[in-house]
N, C-alpha and C positions, 0 to 999 in steps of 0.2 A: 704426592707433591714431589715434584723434580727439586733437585740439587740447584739448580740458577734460581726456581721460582721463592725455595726457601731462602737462598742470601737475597731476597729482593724484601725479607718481612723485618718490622721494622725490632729493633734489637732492645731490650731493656736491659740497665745494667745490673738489676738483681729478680729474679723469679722466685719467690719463695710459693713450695708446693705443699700445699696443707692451709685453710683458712678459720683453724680452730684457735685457742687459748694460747697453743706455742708460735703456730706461723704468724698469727696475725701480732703477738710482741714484738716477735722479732722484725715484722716489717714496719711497725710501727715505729722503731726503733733506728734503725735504716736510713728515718727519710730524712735527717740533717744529714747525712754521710754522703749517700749516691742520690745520682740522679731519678730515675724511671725505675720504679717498682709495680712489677705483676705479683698478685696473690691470683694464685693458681688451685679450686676449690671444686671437691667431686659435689654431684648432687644431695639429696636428703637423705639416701637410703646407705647412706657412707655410716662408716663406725665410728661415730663421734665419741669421743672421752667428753667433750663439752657439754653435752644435753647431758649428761647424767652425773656432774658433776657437783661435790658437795658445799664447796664454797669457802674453805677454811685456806688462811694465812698459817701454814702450823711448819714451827723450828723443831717441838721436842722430840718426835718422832722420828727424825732424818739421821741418816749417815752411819746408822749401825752396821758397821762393816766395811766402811767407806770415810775415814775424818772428813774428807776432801767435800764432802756430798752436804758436811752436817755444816762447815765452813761459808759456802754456799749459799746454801739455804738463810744464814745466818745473817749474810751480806744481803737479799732481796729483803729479807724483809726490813732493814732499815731501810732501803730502797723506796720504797711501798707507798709512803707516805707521799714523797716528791710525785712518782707516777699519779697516784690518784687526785691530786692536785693539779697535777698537768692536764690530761685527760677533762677535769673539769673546765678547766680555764680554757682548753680549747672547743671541746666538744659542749659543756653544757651539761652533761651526763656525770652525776654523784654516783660512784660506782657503790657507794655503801660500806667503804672501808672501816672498819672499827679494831683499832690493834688496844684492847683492854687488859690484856693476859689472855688465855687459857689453859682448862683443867684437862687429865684422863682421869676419868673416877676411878676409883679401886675400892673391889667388896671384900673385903675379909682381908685375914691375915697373910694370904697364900698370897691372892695381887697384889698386896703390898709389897713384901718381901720381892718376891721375884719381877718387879717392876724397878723398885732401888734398887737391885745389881744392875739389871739391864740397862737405867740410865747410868747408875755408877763405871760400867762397863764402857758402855757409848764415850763418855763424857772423858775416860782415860786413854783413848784413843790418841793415835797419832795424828795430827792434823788437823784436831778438831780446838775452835776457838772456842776458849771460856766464856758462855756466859752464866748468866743468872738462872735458877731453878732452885723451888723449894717444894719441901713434903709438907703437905696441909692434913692436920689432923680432919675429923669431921668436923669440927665445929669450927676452926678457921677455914673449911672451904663452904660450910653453909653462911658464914657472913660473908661469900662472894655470891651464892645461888640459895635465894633465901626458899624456903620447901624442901629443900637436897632429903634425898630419902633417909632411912638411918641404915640402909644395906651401906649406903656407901661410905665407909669405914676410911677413906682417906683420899688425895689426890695428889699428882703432881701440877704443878703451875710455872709455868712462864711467862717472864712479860711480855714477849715479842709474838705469839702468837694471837691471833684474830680470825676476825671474817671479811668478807668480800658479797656481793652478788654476781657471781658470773656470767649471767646474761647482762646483766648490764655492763658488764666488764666487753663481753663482747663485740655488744652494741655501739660501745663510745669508740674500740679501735675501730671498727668498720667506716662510723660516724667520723673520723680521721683520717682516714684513704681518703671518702669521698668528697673532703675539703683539702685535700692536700696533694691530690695527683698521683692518688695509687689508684692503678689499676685493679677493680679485682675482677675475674674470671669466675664466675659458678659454673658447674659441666664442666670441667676443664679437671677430669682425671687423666691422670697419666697413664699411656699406653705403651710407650717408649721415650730412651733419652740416649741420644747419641751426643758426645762434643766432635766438634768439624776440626778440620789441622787448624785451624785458625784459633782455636781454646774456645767458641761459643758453642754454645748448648743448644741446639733443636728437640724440642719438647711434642710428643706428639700427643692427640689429648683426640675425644672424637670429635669437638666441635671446633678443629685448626690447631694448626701448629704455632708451637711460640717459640719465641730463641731470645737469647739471654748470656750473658758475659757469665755472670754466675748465678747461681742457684743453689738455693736451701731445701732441705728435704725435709719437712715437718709436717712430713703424712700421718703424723698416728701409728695409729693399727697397720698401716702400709709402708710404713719405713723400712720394713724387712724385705720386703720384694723390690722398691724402690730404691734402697740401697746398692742390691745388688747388679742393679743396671749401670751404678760408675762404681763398682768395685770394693764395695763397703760389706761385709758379711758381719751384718746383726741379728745374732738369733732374738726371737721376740718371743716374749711369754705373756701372754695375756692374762688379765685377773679381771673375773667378775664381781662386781660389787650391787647390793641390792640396798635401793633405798624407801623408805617409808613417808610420805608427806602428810601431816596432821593439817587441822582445819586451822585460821588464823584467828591471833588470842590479842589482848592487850598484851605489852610486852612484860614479858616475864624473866627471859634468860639475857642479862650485860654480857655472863663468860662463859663464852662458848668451849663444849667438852668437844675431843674427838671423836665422838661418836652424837651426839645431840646439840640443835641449835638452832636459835630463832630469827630469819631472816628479817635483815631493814620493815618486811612490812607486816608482819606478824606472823608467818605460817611459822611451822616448824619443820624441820626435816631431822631424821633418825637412821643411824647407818652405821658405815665401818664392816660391814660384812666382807671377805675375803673367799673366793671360793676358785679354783683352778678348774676352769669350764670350756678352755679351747676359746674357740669364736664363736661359741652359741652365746647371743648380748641378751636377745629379747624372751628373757626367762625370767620370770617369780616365782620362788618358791614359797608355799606357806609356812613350811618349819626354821624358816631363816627367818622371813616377817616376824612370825609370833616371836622368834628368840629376841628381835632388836626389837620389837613394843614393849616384852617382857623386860628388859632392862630398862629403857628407857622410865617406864612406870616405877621401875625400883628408885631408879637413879633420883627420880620428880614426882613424886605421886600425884601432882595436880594435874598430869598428862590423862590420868585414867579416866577423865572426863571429857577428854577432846578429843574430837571424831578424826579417825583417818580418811583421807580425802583419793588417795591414790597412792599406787607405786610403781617403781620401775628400777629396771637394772643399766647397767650398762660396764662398759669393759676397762679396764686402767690398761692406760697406753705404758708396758715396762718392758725394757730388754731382761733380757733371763735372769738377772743377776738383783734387779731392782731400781739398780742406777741411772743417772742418766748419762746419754751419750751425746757426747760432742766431739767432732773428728771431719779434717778435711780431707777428699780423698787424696791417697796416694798416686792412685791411675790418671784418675778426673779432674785436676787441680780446678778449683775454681767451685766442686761440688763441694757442700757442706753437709753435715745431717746433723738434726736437734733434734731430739728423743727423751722424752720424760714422762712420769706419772703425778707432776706436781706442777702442770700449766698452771694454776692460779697462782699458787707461792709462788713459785720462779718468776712469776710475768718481769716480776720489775728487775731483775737481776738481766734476764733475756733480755728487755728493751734497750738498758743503759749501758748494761757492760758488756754482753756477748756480742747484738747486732753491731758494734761502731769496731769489734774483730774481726766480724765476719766482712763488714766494709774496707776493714784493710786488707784482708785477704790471707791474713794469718791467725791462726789461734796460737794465745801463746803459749809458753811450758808450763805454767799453773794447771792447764785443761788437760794435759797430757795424758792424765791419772784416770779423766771420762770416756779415752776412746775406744774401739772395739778391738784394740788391742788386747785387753783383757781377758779375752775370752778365747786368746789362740795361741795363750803362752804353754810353751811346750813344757813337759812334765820329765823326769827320769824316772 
């Protein structure tokens, strides 16, 4: 396509590239701010963090190493409640949020111990807000999970942490584009991004080209390569995670642990696996299953009767460090990139308070602490 025939397409004032859990917040988010919103979305053979994603609202795990991350985290999830009431009121669609608390189980004396420094640790950090967490002996966390195994020797608890269903999460934003004048685009990966002198973006994709005032980069697994076409160097480190899906029970589990939990309609799902696998997604291995059934069973013994139904793996979308990034380019002003391993937690945080920055075209100094600057500060 010639130079005249691309100024002649028509221009949207924001393109967000990625139509998973993070693009689709933040455009969500967007659409009281700007006018014309493209979601710009590769086909099914893409490396979605969303299909394999576990569904948890979770504070206590965040920000080890990072205050700023656990701060955050902290702000979406009181967020959470307002979004998923929006969402219904507009769309129809109950995303199944349920913020009741939740546990990490902990087996013996050794998890215990070395889980209290680690939040003790977290929690003395600089930049991190206080809130609420307590150590639940066994028996004050079996009057939350009533069966709780007796391996499980103790828990931590928060009240801010929950569940979600993220397909249905998915569903109601898209279900929101198509009542509200977002464009979205499937087949529409990115090939190339040039900005014109003019500061718009031409997007080249195989099925046309798009152009756009500004654009988000909230590819996933391709923020790394897509970064670097306006000037963004983010190393990505991908993390395979393996999950286990049990048959659907009457409900059993209100508080859901990090690693076990029973969705709105009865299944279960089992997980928390961590494995450094590169870009191989579509892997199961059976000595990681049997480990997460094995616990699981410890954790619930009432699980050892409910049949496993399927599994699958898939990747967590993290830059090298774990954190996430946010960072407007320096070269490309008007390019954005949003990078996370916590699209469902963050959704509400990303729709209310990042997208209506990225509408004014500035991130402000709060975010500073997320961008890929981190990763290039020189050493003596």
């Amino acid at each position: 396509m010639t130079a005249a025939s691309t100024s002649r397409l028509p221009v949207f004032d924001v393109a967000v590239i990625g139509g998973g859990l993070v693009g689709s917040a933040v455009a969500y988010g967007l659409r009281g701010s700007v006018g014309t919103i493209a979601v710009l979305d590769e086909g099914d053979i893409a490396l979605r963090a969303s299909r394999g994603n576990f569904g948890l609202v979770w504070l206590q795990s965040k920000g080890y190493g990072m205050g700023a991350y656990s701060r955050w985290t902290l702000n979406s999830t009181r967020l959470w409640p307002k979004l998923a009431a929006g969402l219904l009121q507009e769309t129809g669609i109950d995303v199944a949020l349920e913020q009741k608390g939740g546990l990490t189980p902990l087996m013996g004396d050794y998890e215990i111990e070395a889980r209290l420094a680690w939040v003790n640790t977290l929690m003395s950090q600089p930049g991190v807000e206080p809130y609420e967490w307590k150590f639940l002996d066994h028996h004050q966390a079996a009057s939350l999970v009533p069966g709780l195994g007796p391996d499980v020797t103790g828990a931590i608890w928060t009240p801010h942490d929950g569940i979600v269903n993220p397909l249905k999460l998915l569903r109601a934003f898209h279900t929101a584009f198509s009542t509200s004048g977002v464009e979205y685009l499937p087949h529409h990966g990115i090939t190339d991004i040039v900005q014109q002198p003019g500061g718009d973006f031409v997007l080249t994709t195989p099925n046309g080209t798009v152009r756009a005032r500004k654009i988000v980069l909230a590819g996933g697994l391709r923020n790394g390569d897509l970064g670097r076409m306006v000037g963004i160097d983010l190393p990505m480190a991908p993390q395979r995670g393996q999950i286990l899906v049990l048959e659907r029970t009457r409900r059993l589990l209100d508080t859901p642990m990090v690693t076990l939990r029973q969705n709105d309609e009865g299944s279960w799902l089992v997980g928390d696996s961590q494995e450094e696998a590169g870009y191989a997604e579509q892997v199961t291995t059976l000595p990681i299953l049997a480990t997460l059934a094995d616990r699981a069973v410890r954790t619930l013994p009432a699980l050892r009767d409910v049949r496993a139904v399927r599994a699958w793996s898939a990747l967590r979308v993290r830059a090298k460090d774990g954190f996430p990034v946010y960072e407007q380019s320096a070269t490309h002003p008007g390019a954005f990139i949003v990078t996370c391993h916590s699209g469902v937690t963050l959704a509400a945080t990303h729709a209310m308070h990042l997208a209506p920055m990225i509408a004014a075209g500035e991130l402000p100094p709060e975010l500073a602490t997320f961008s890929t600057r981190r990763f290039h500060v020189q050493t003596h």
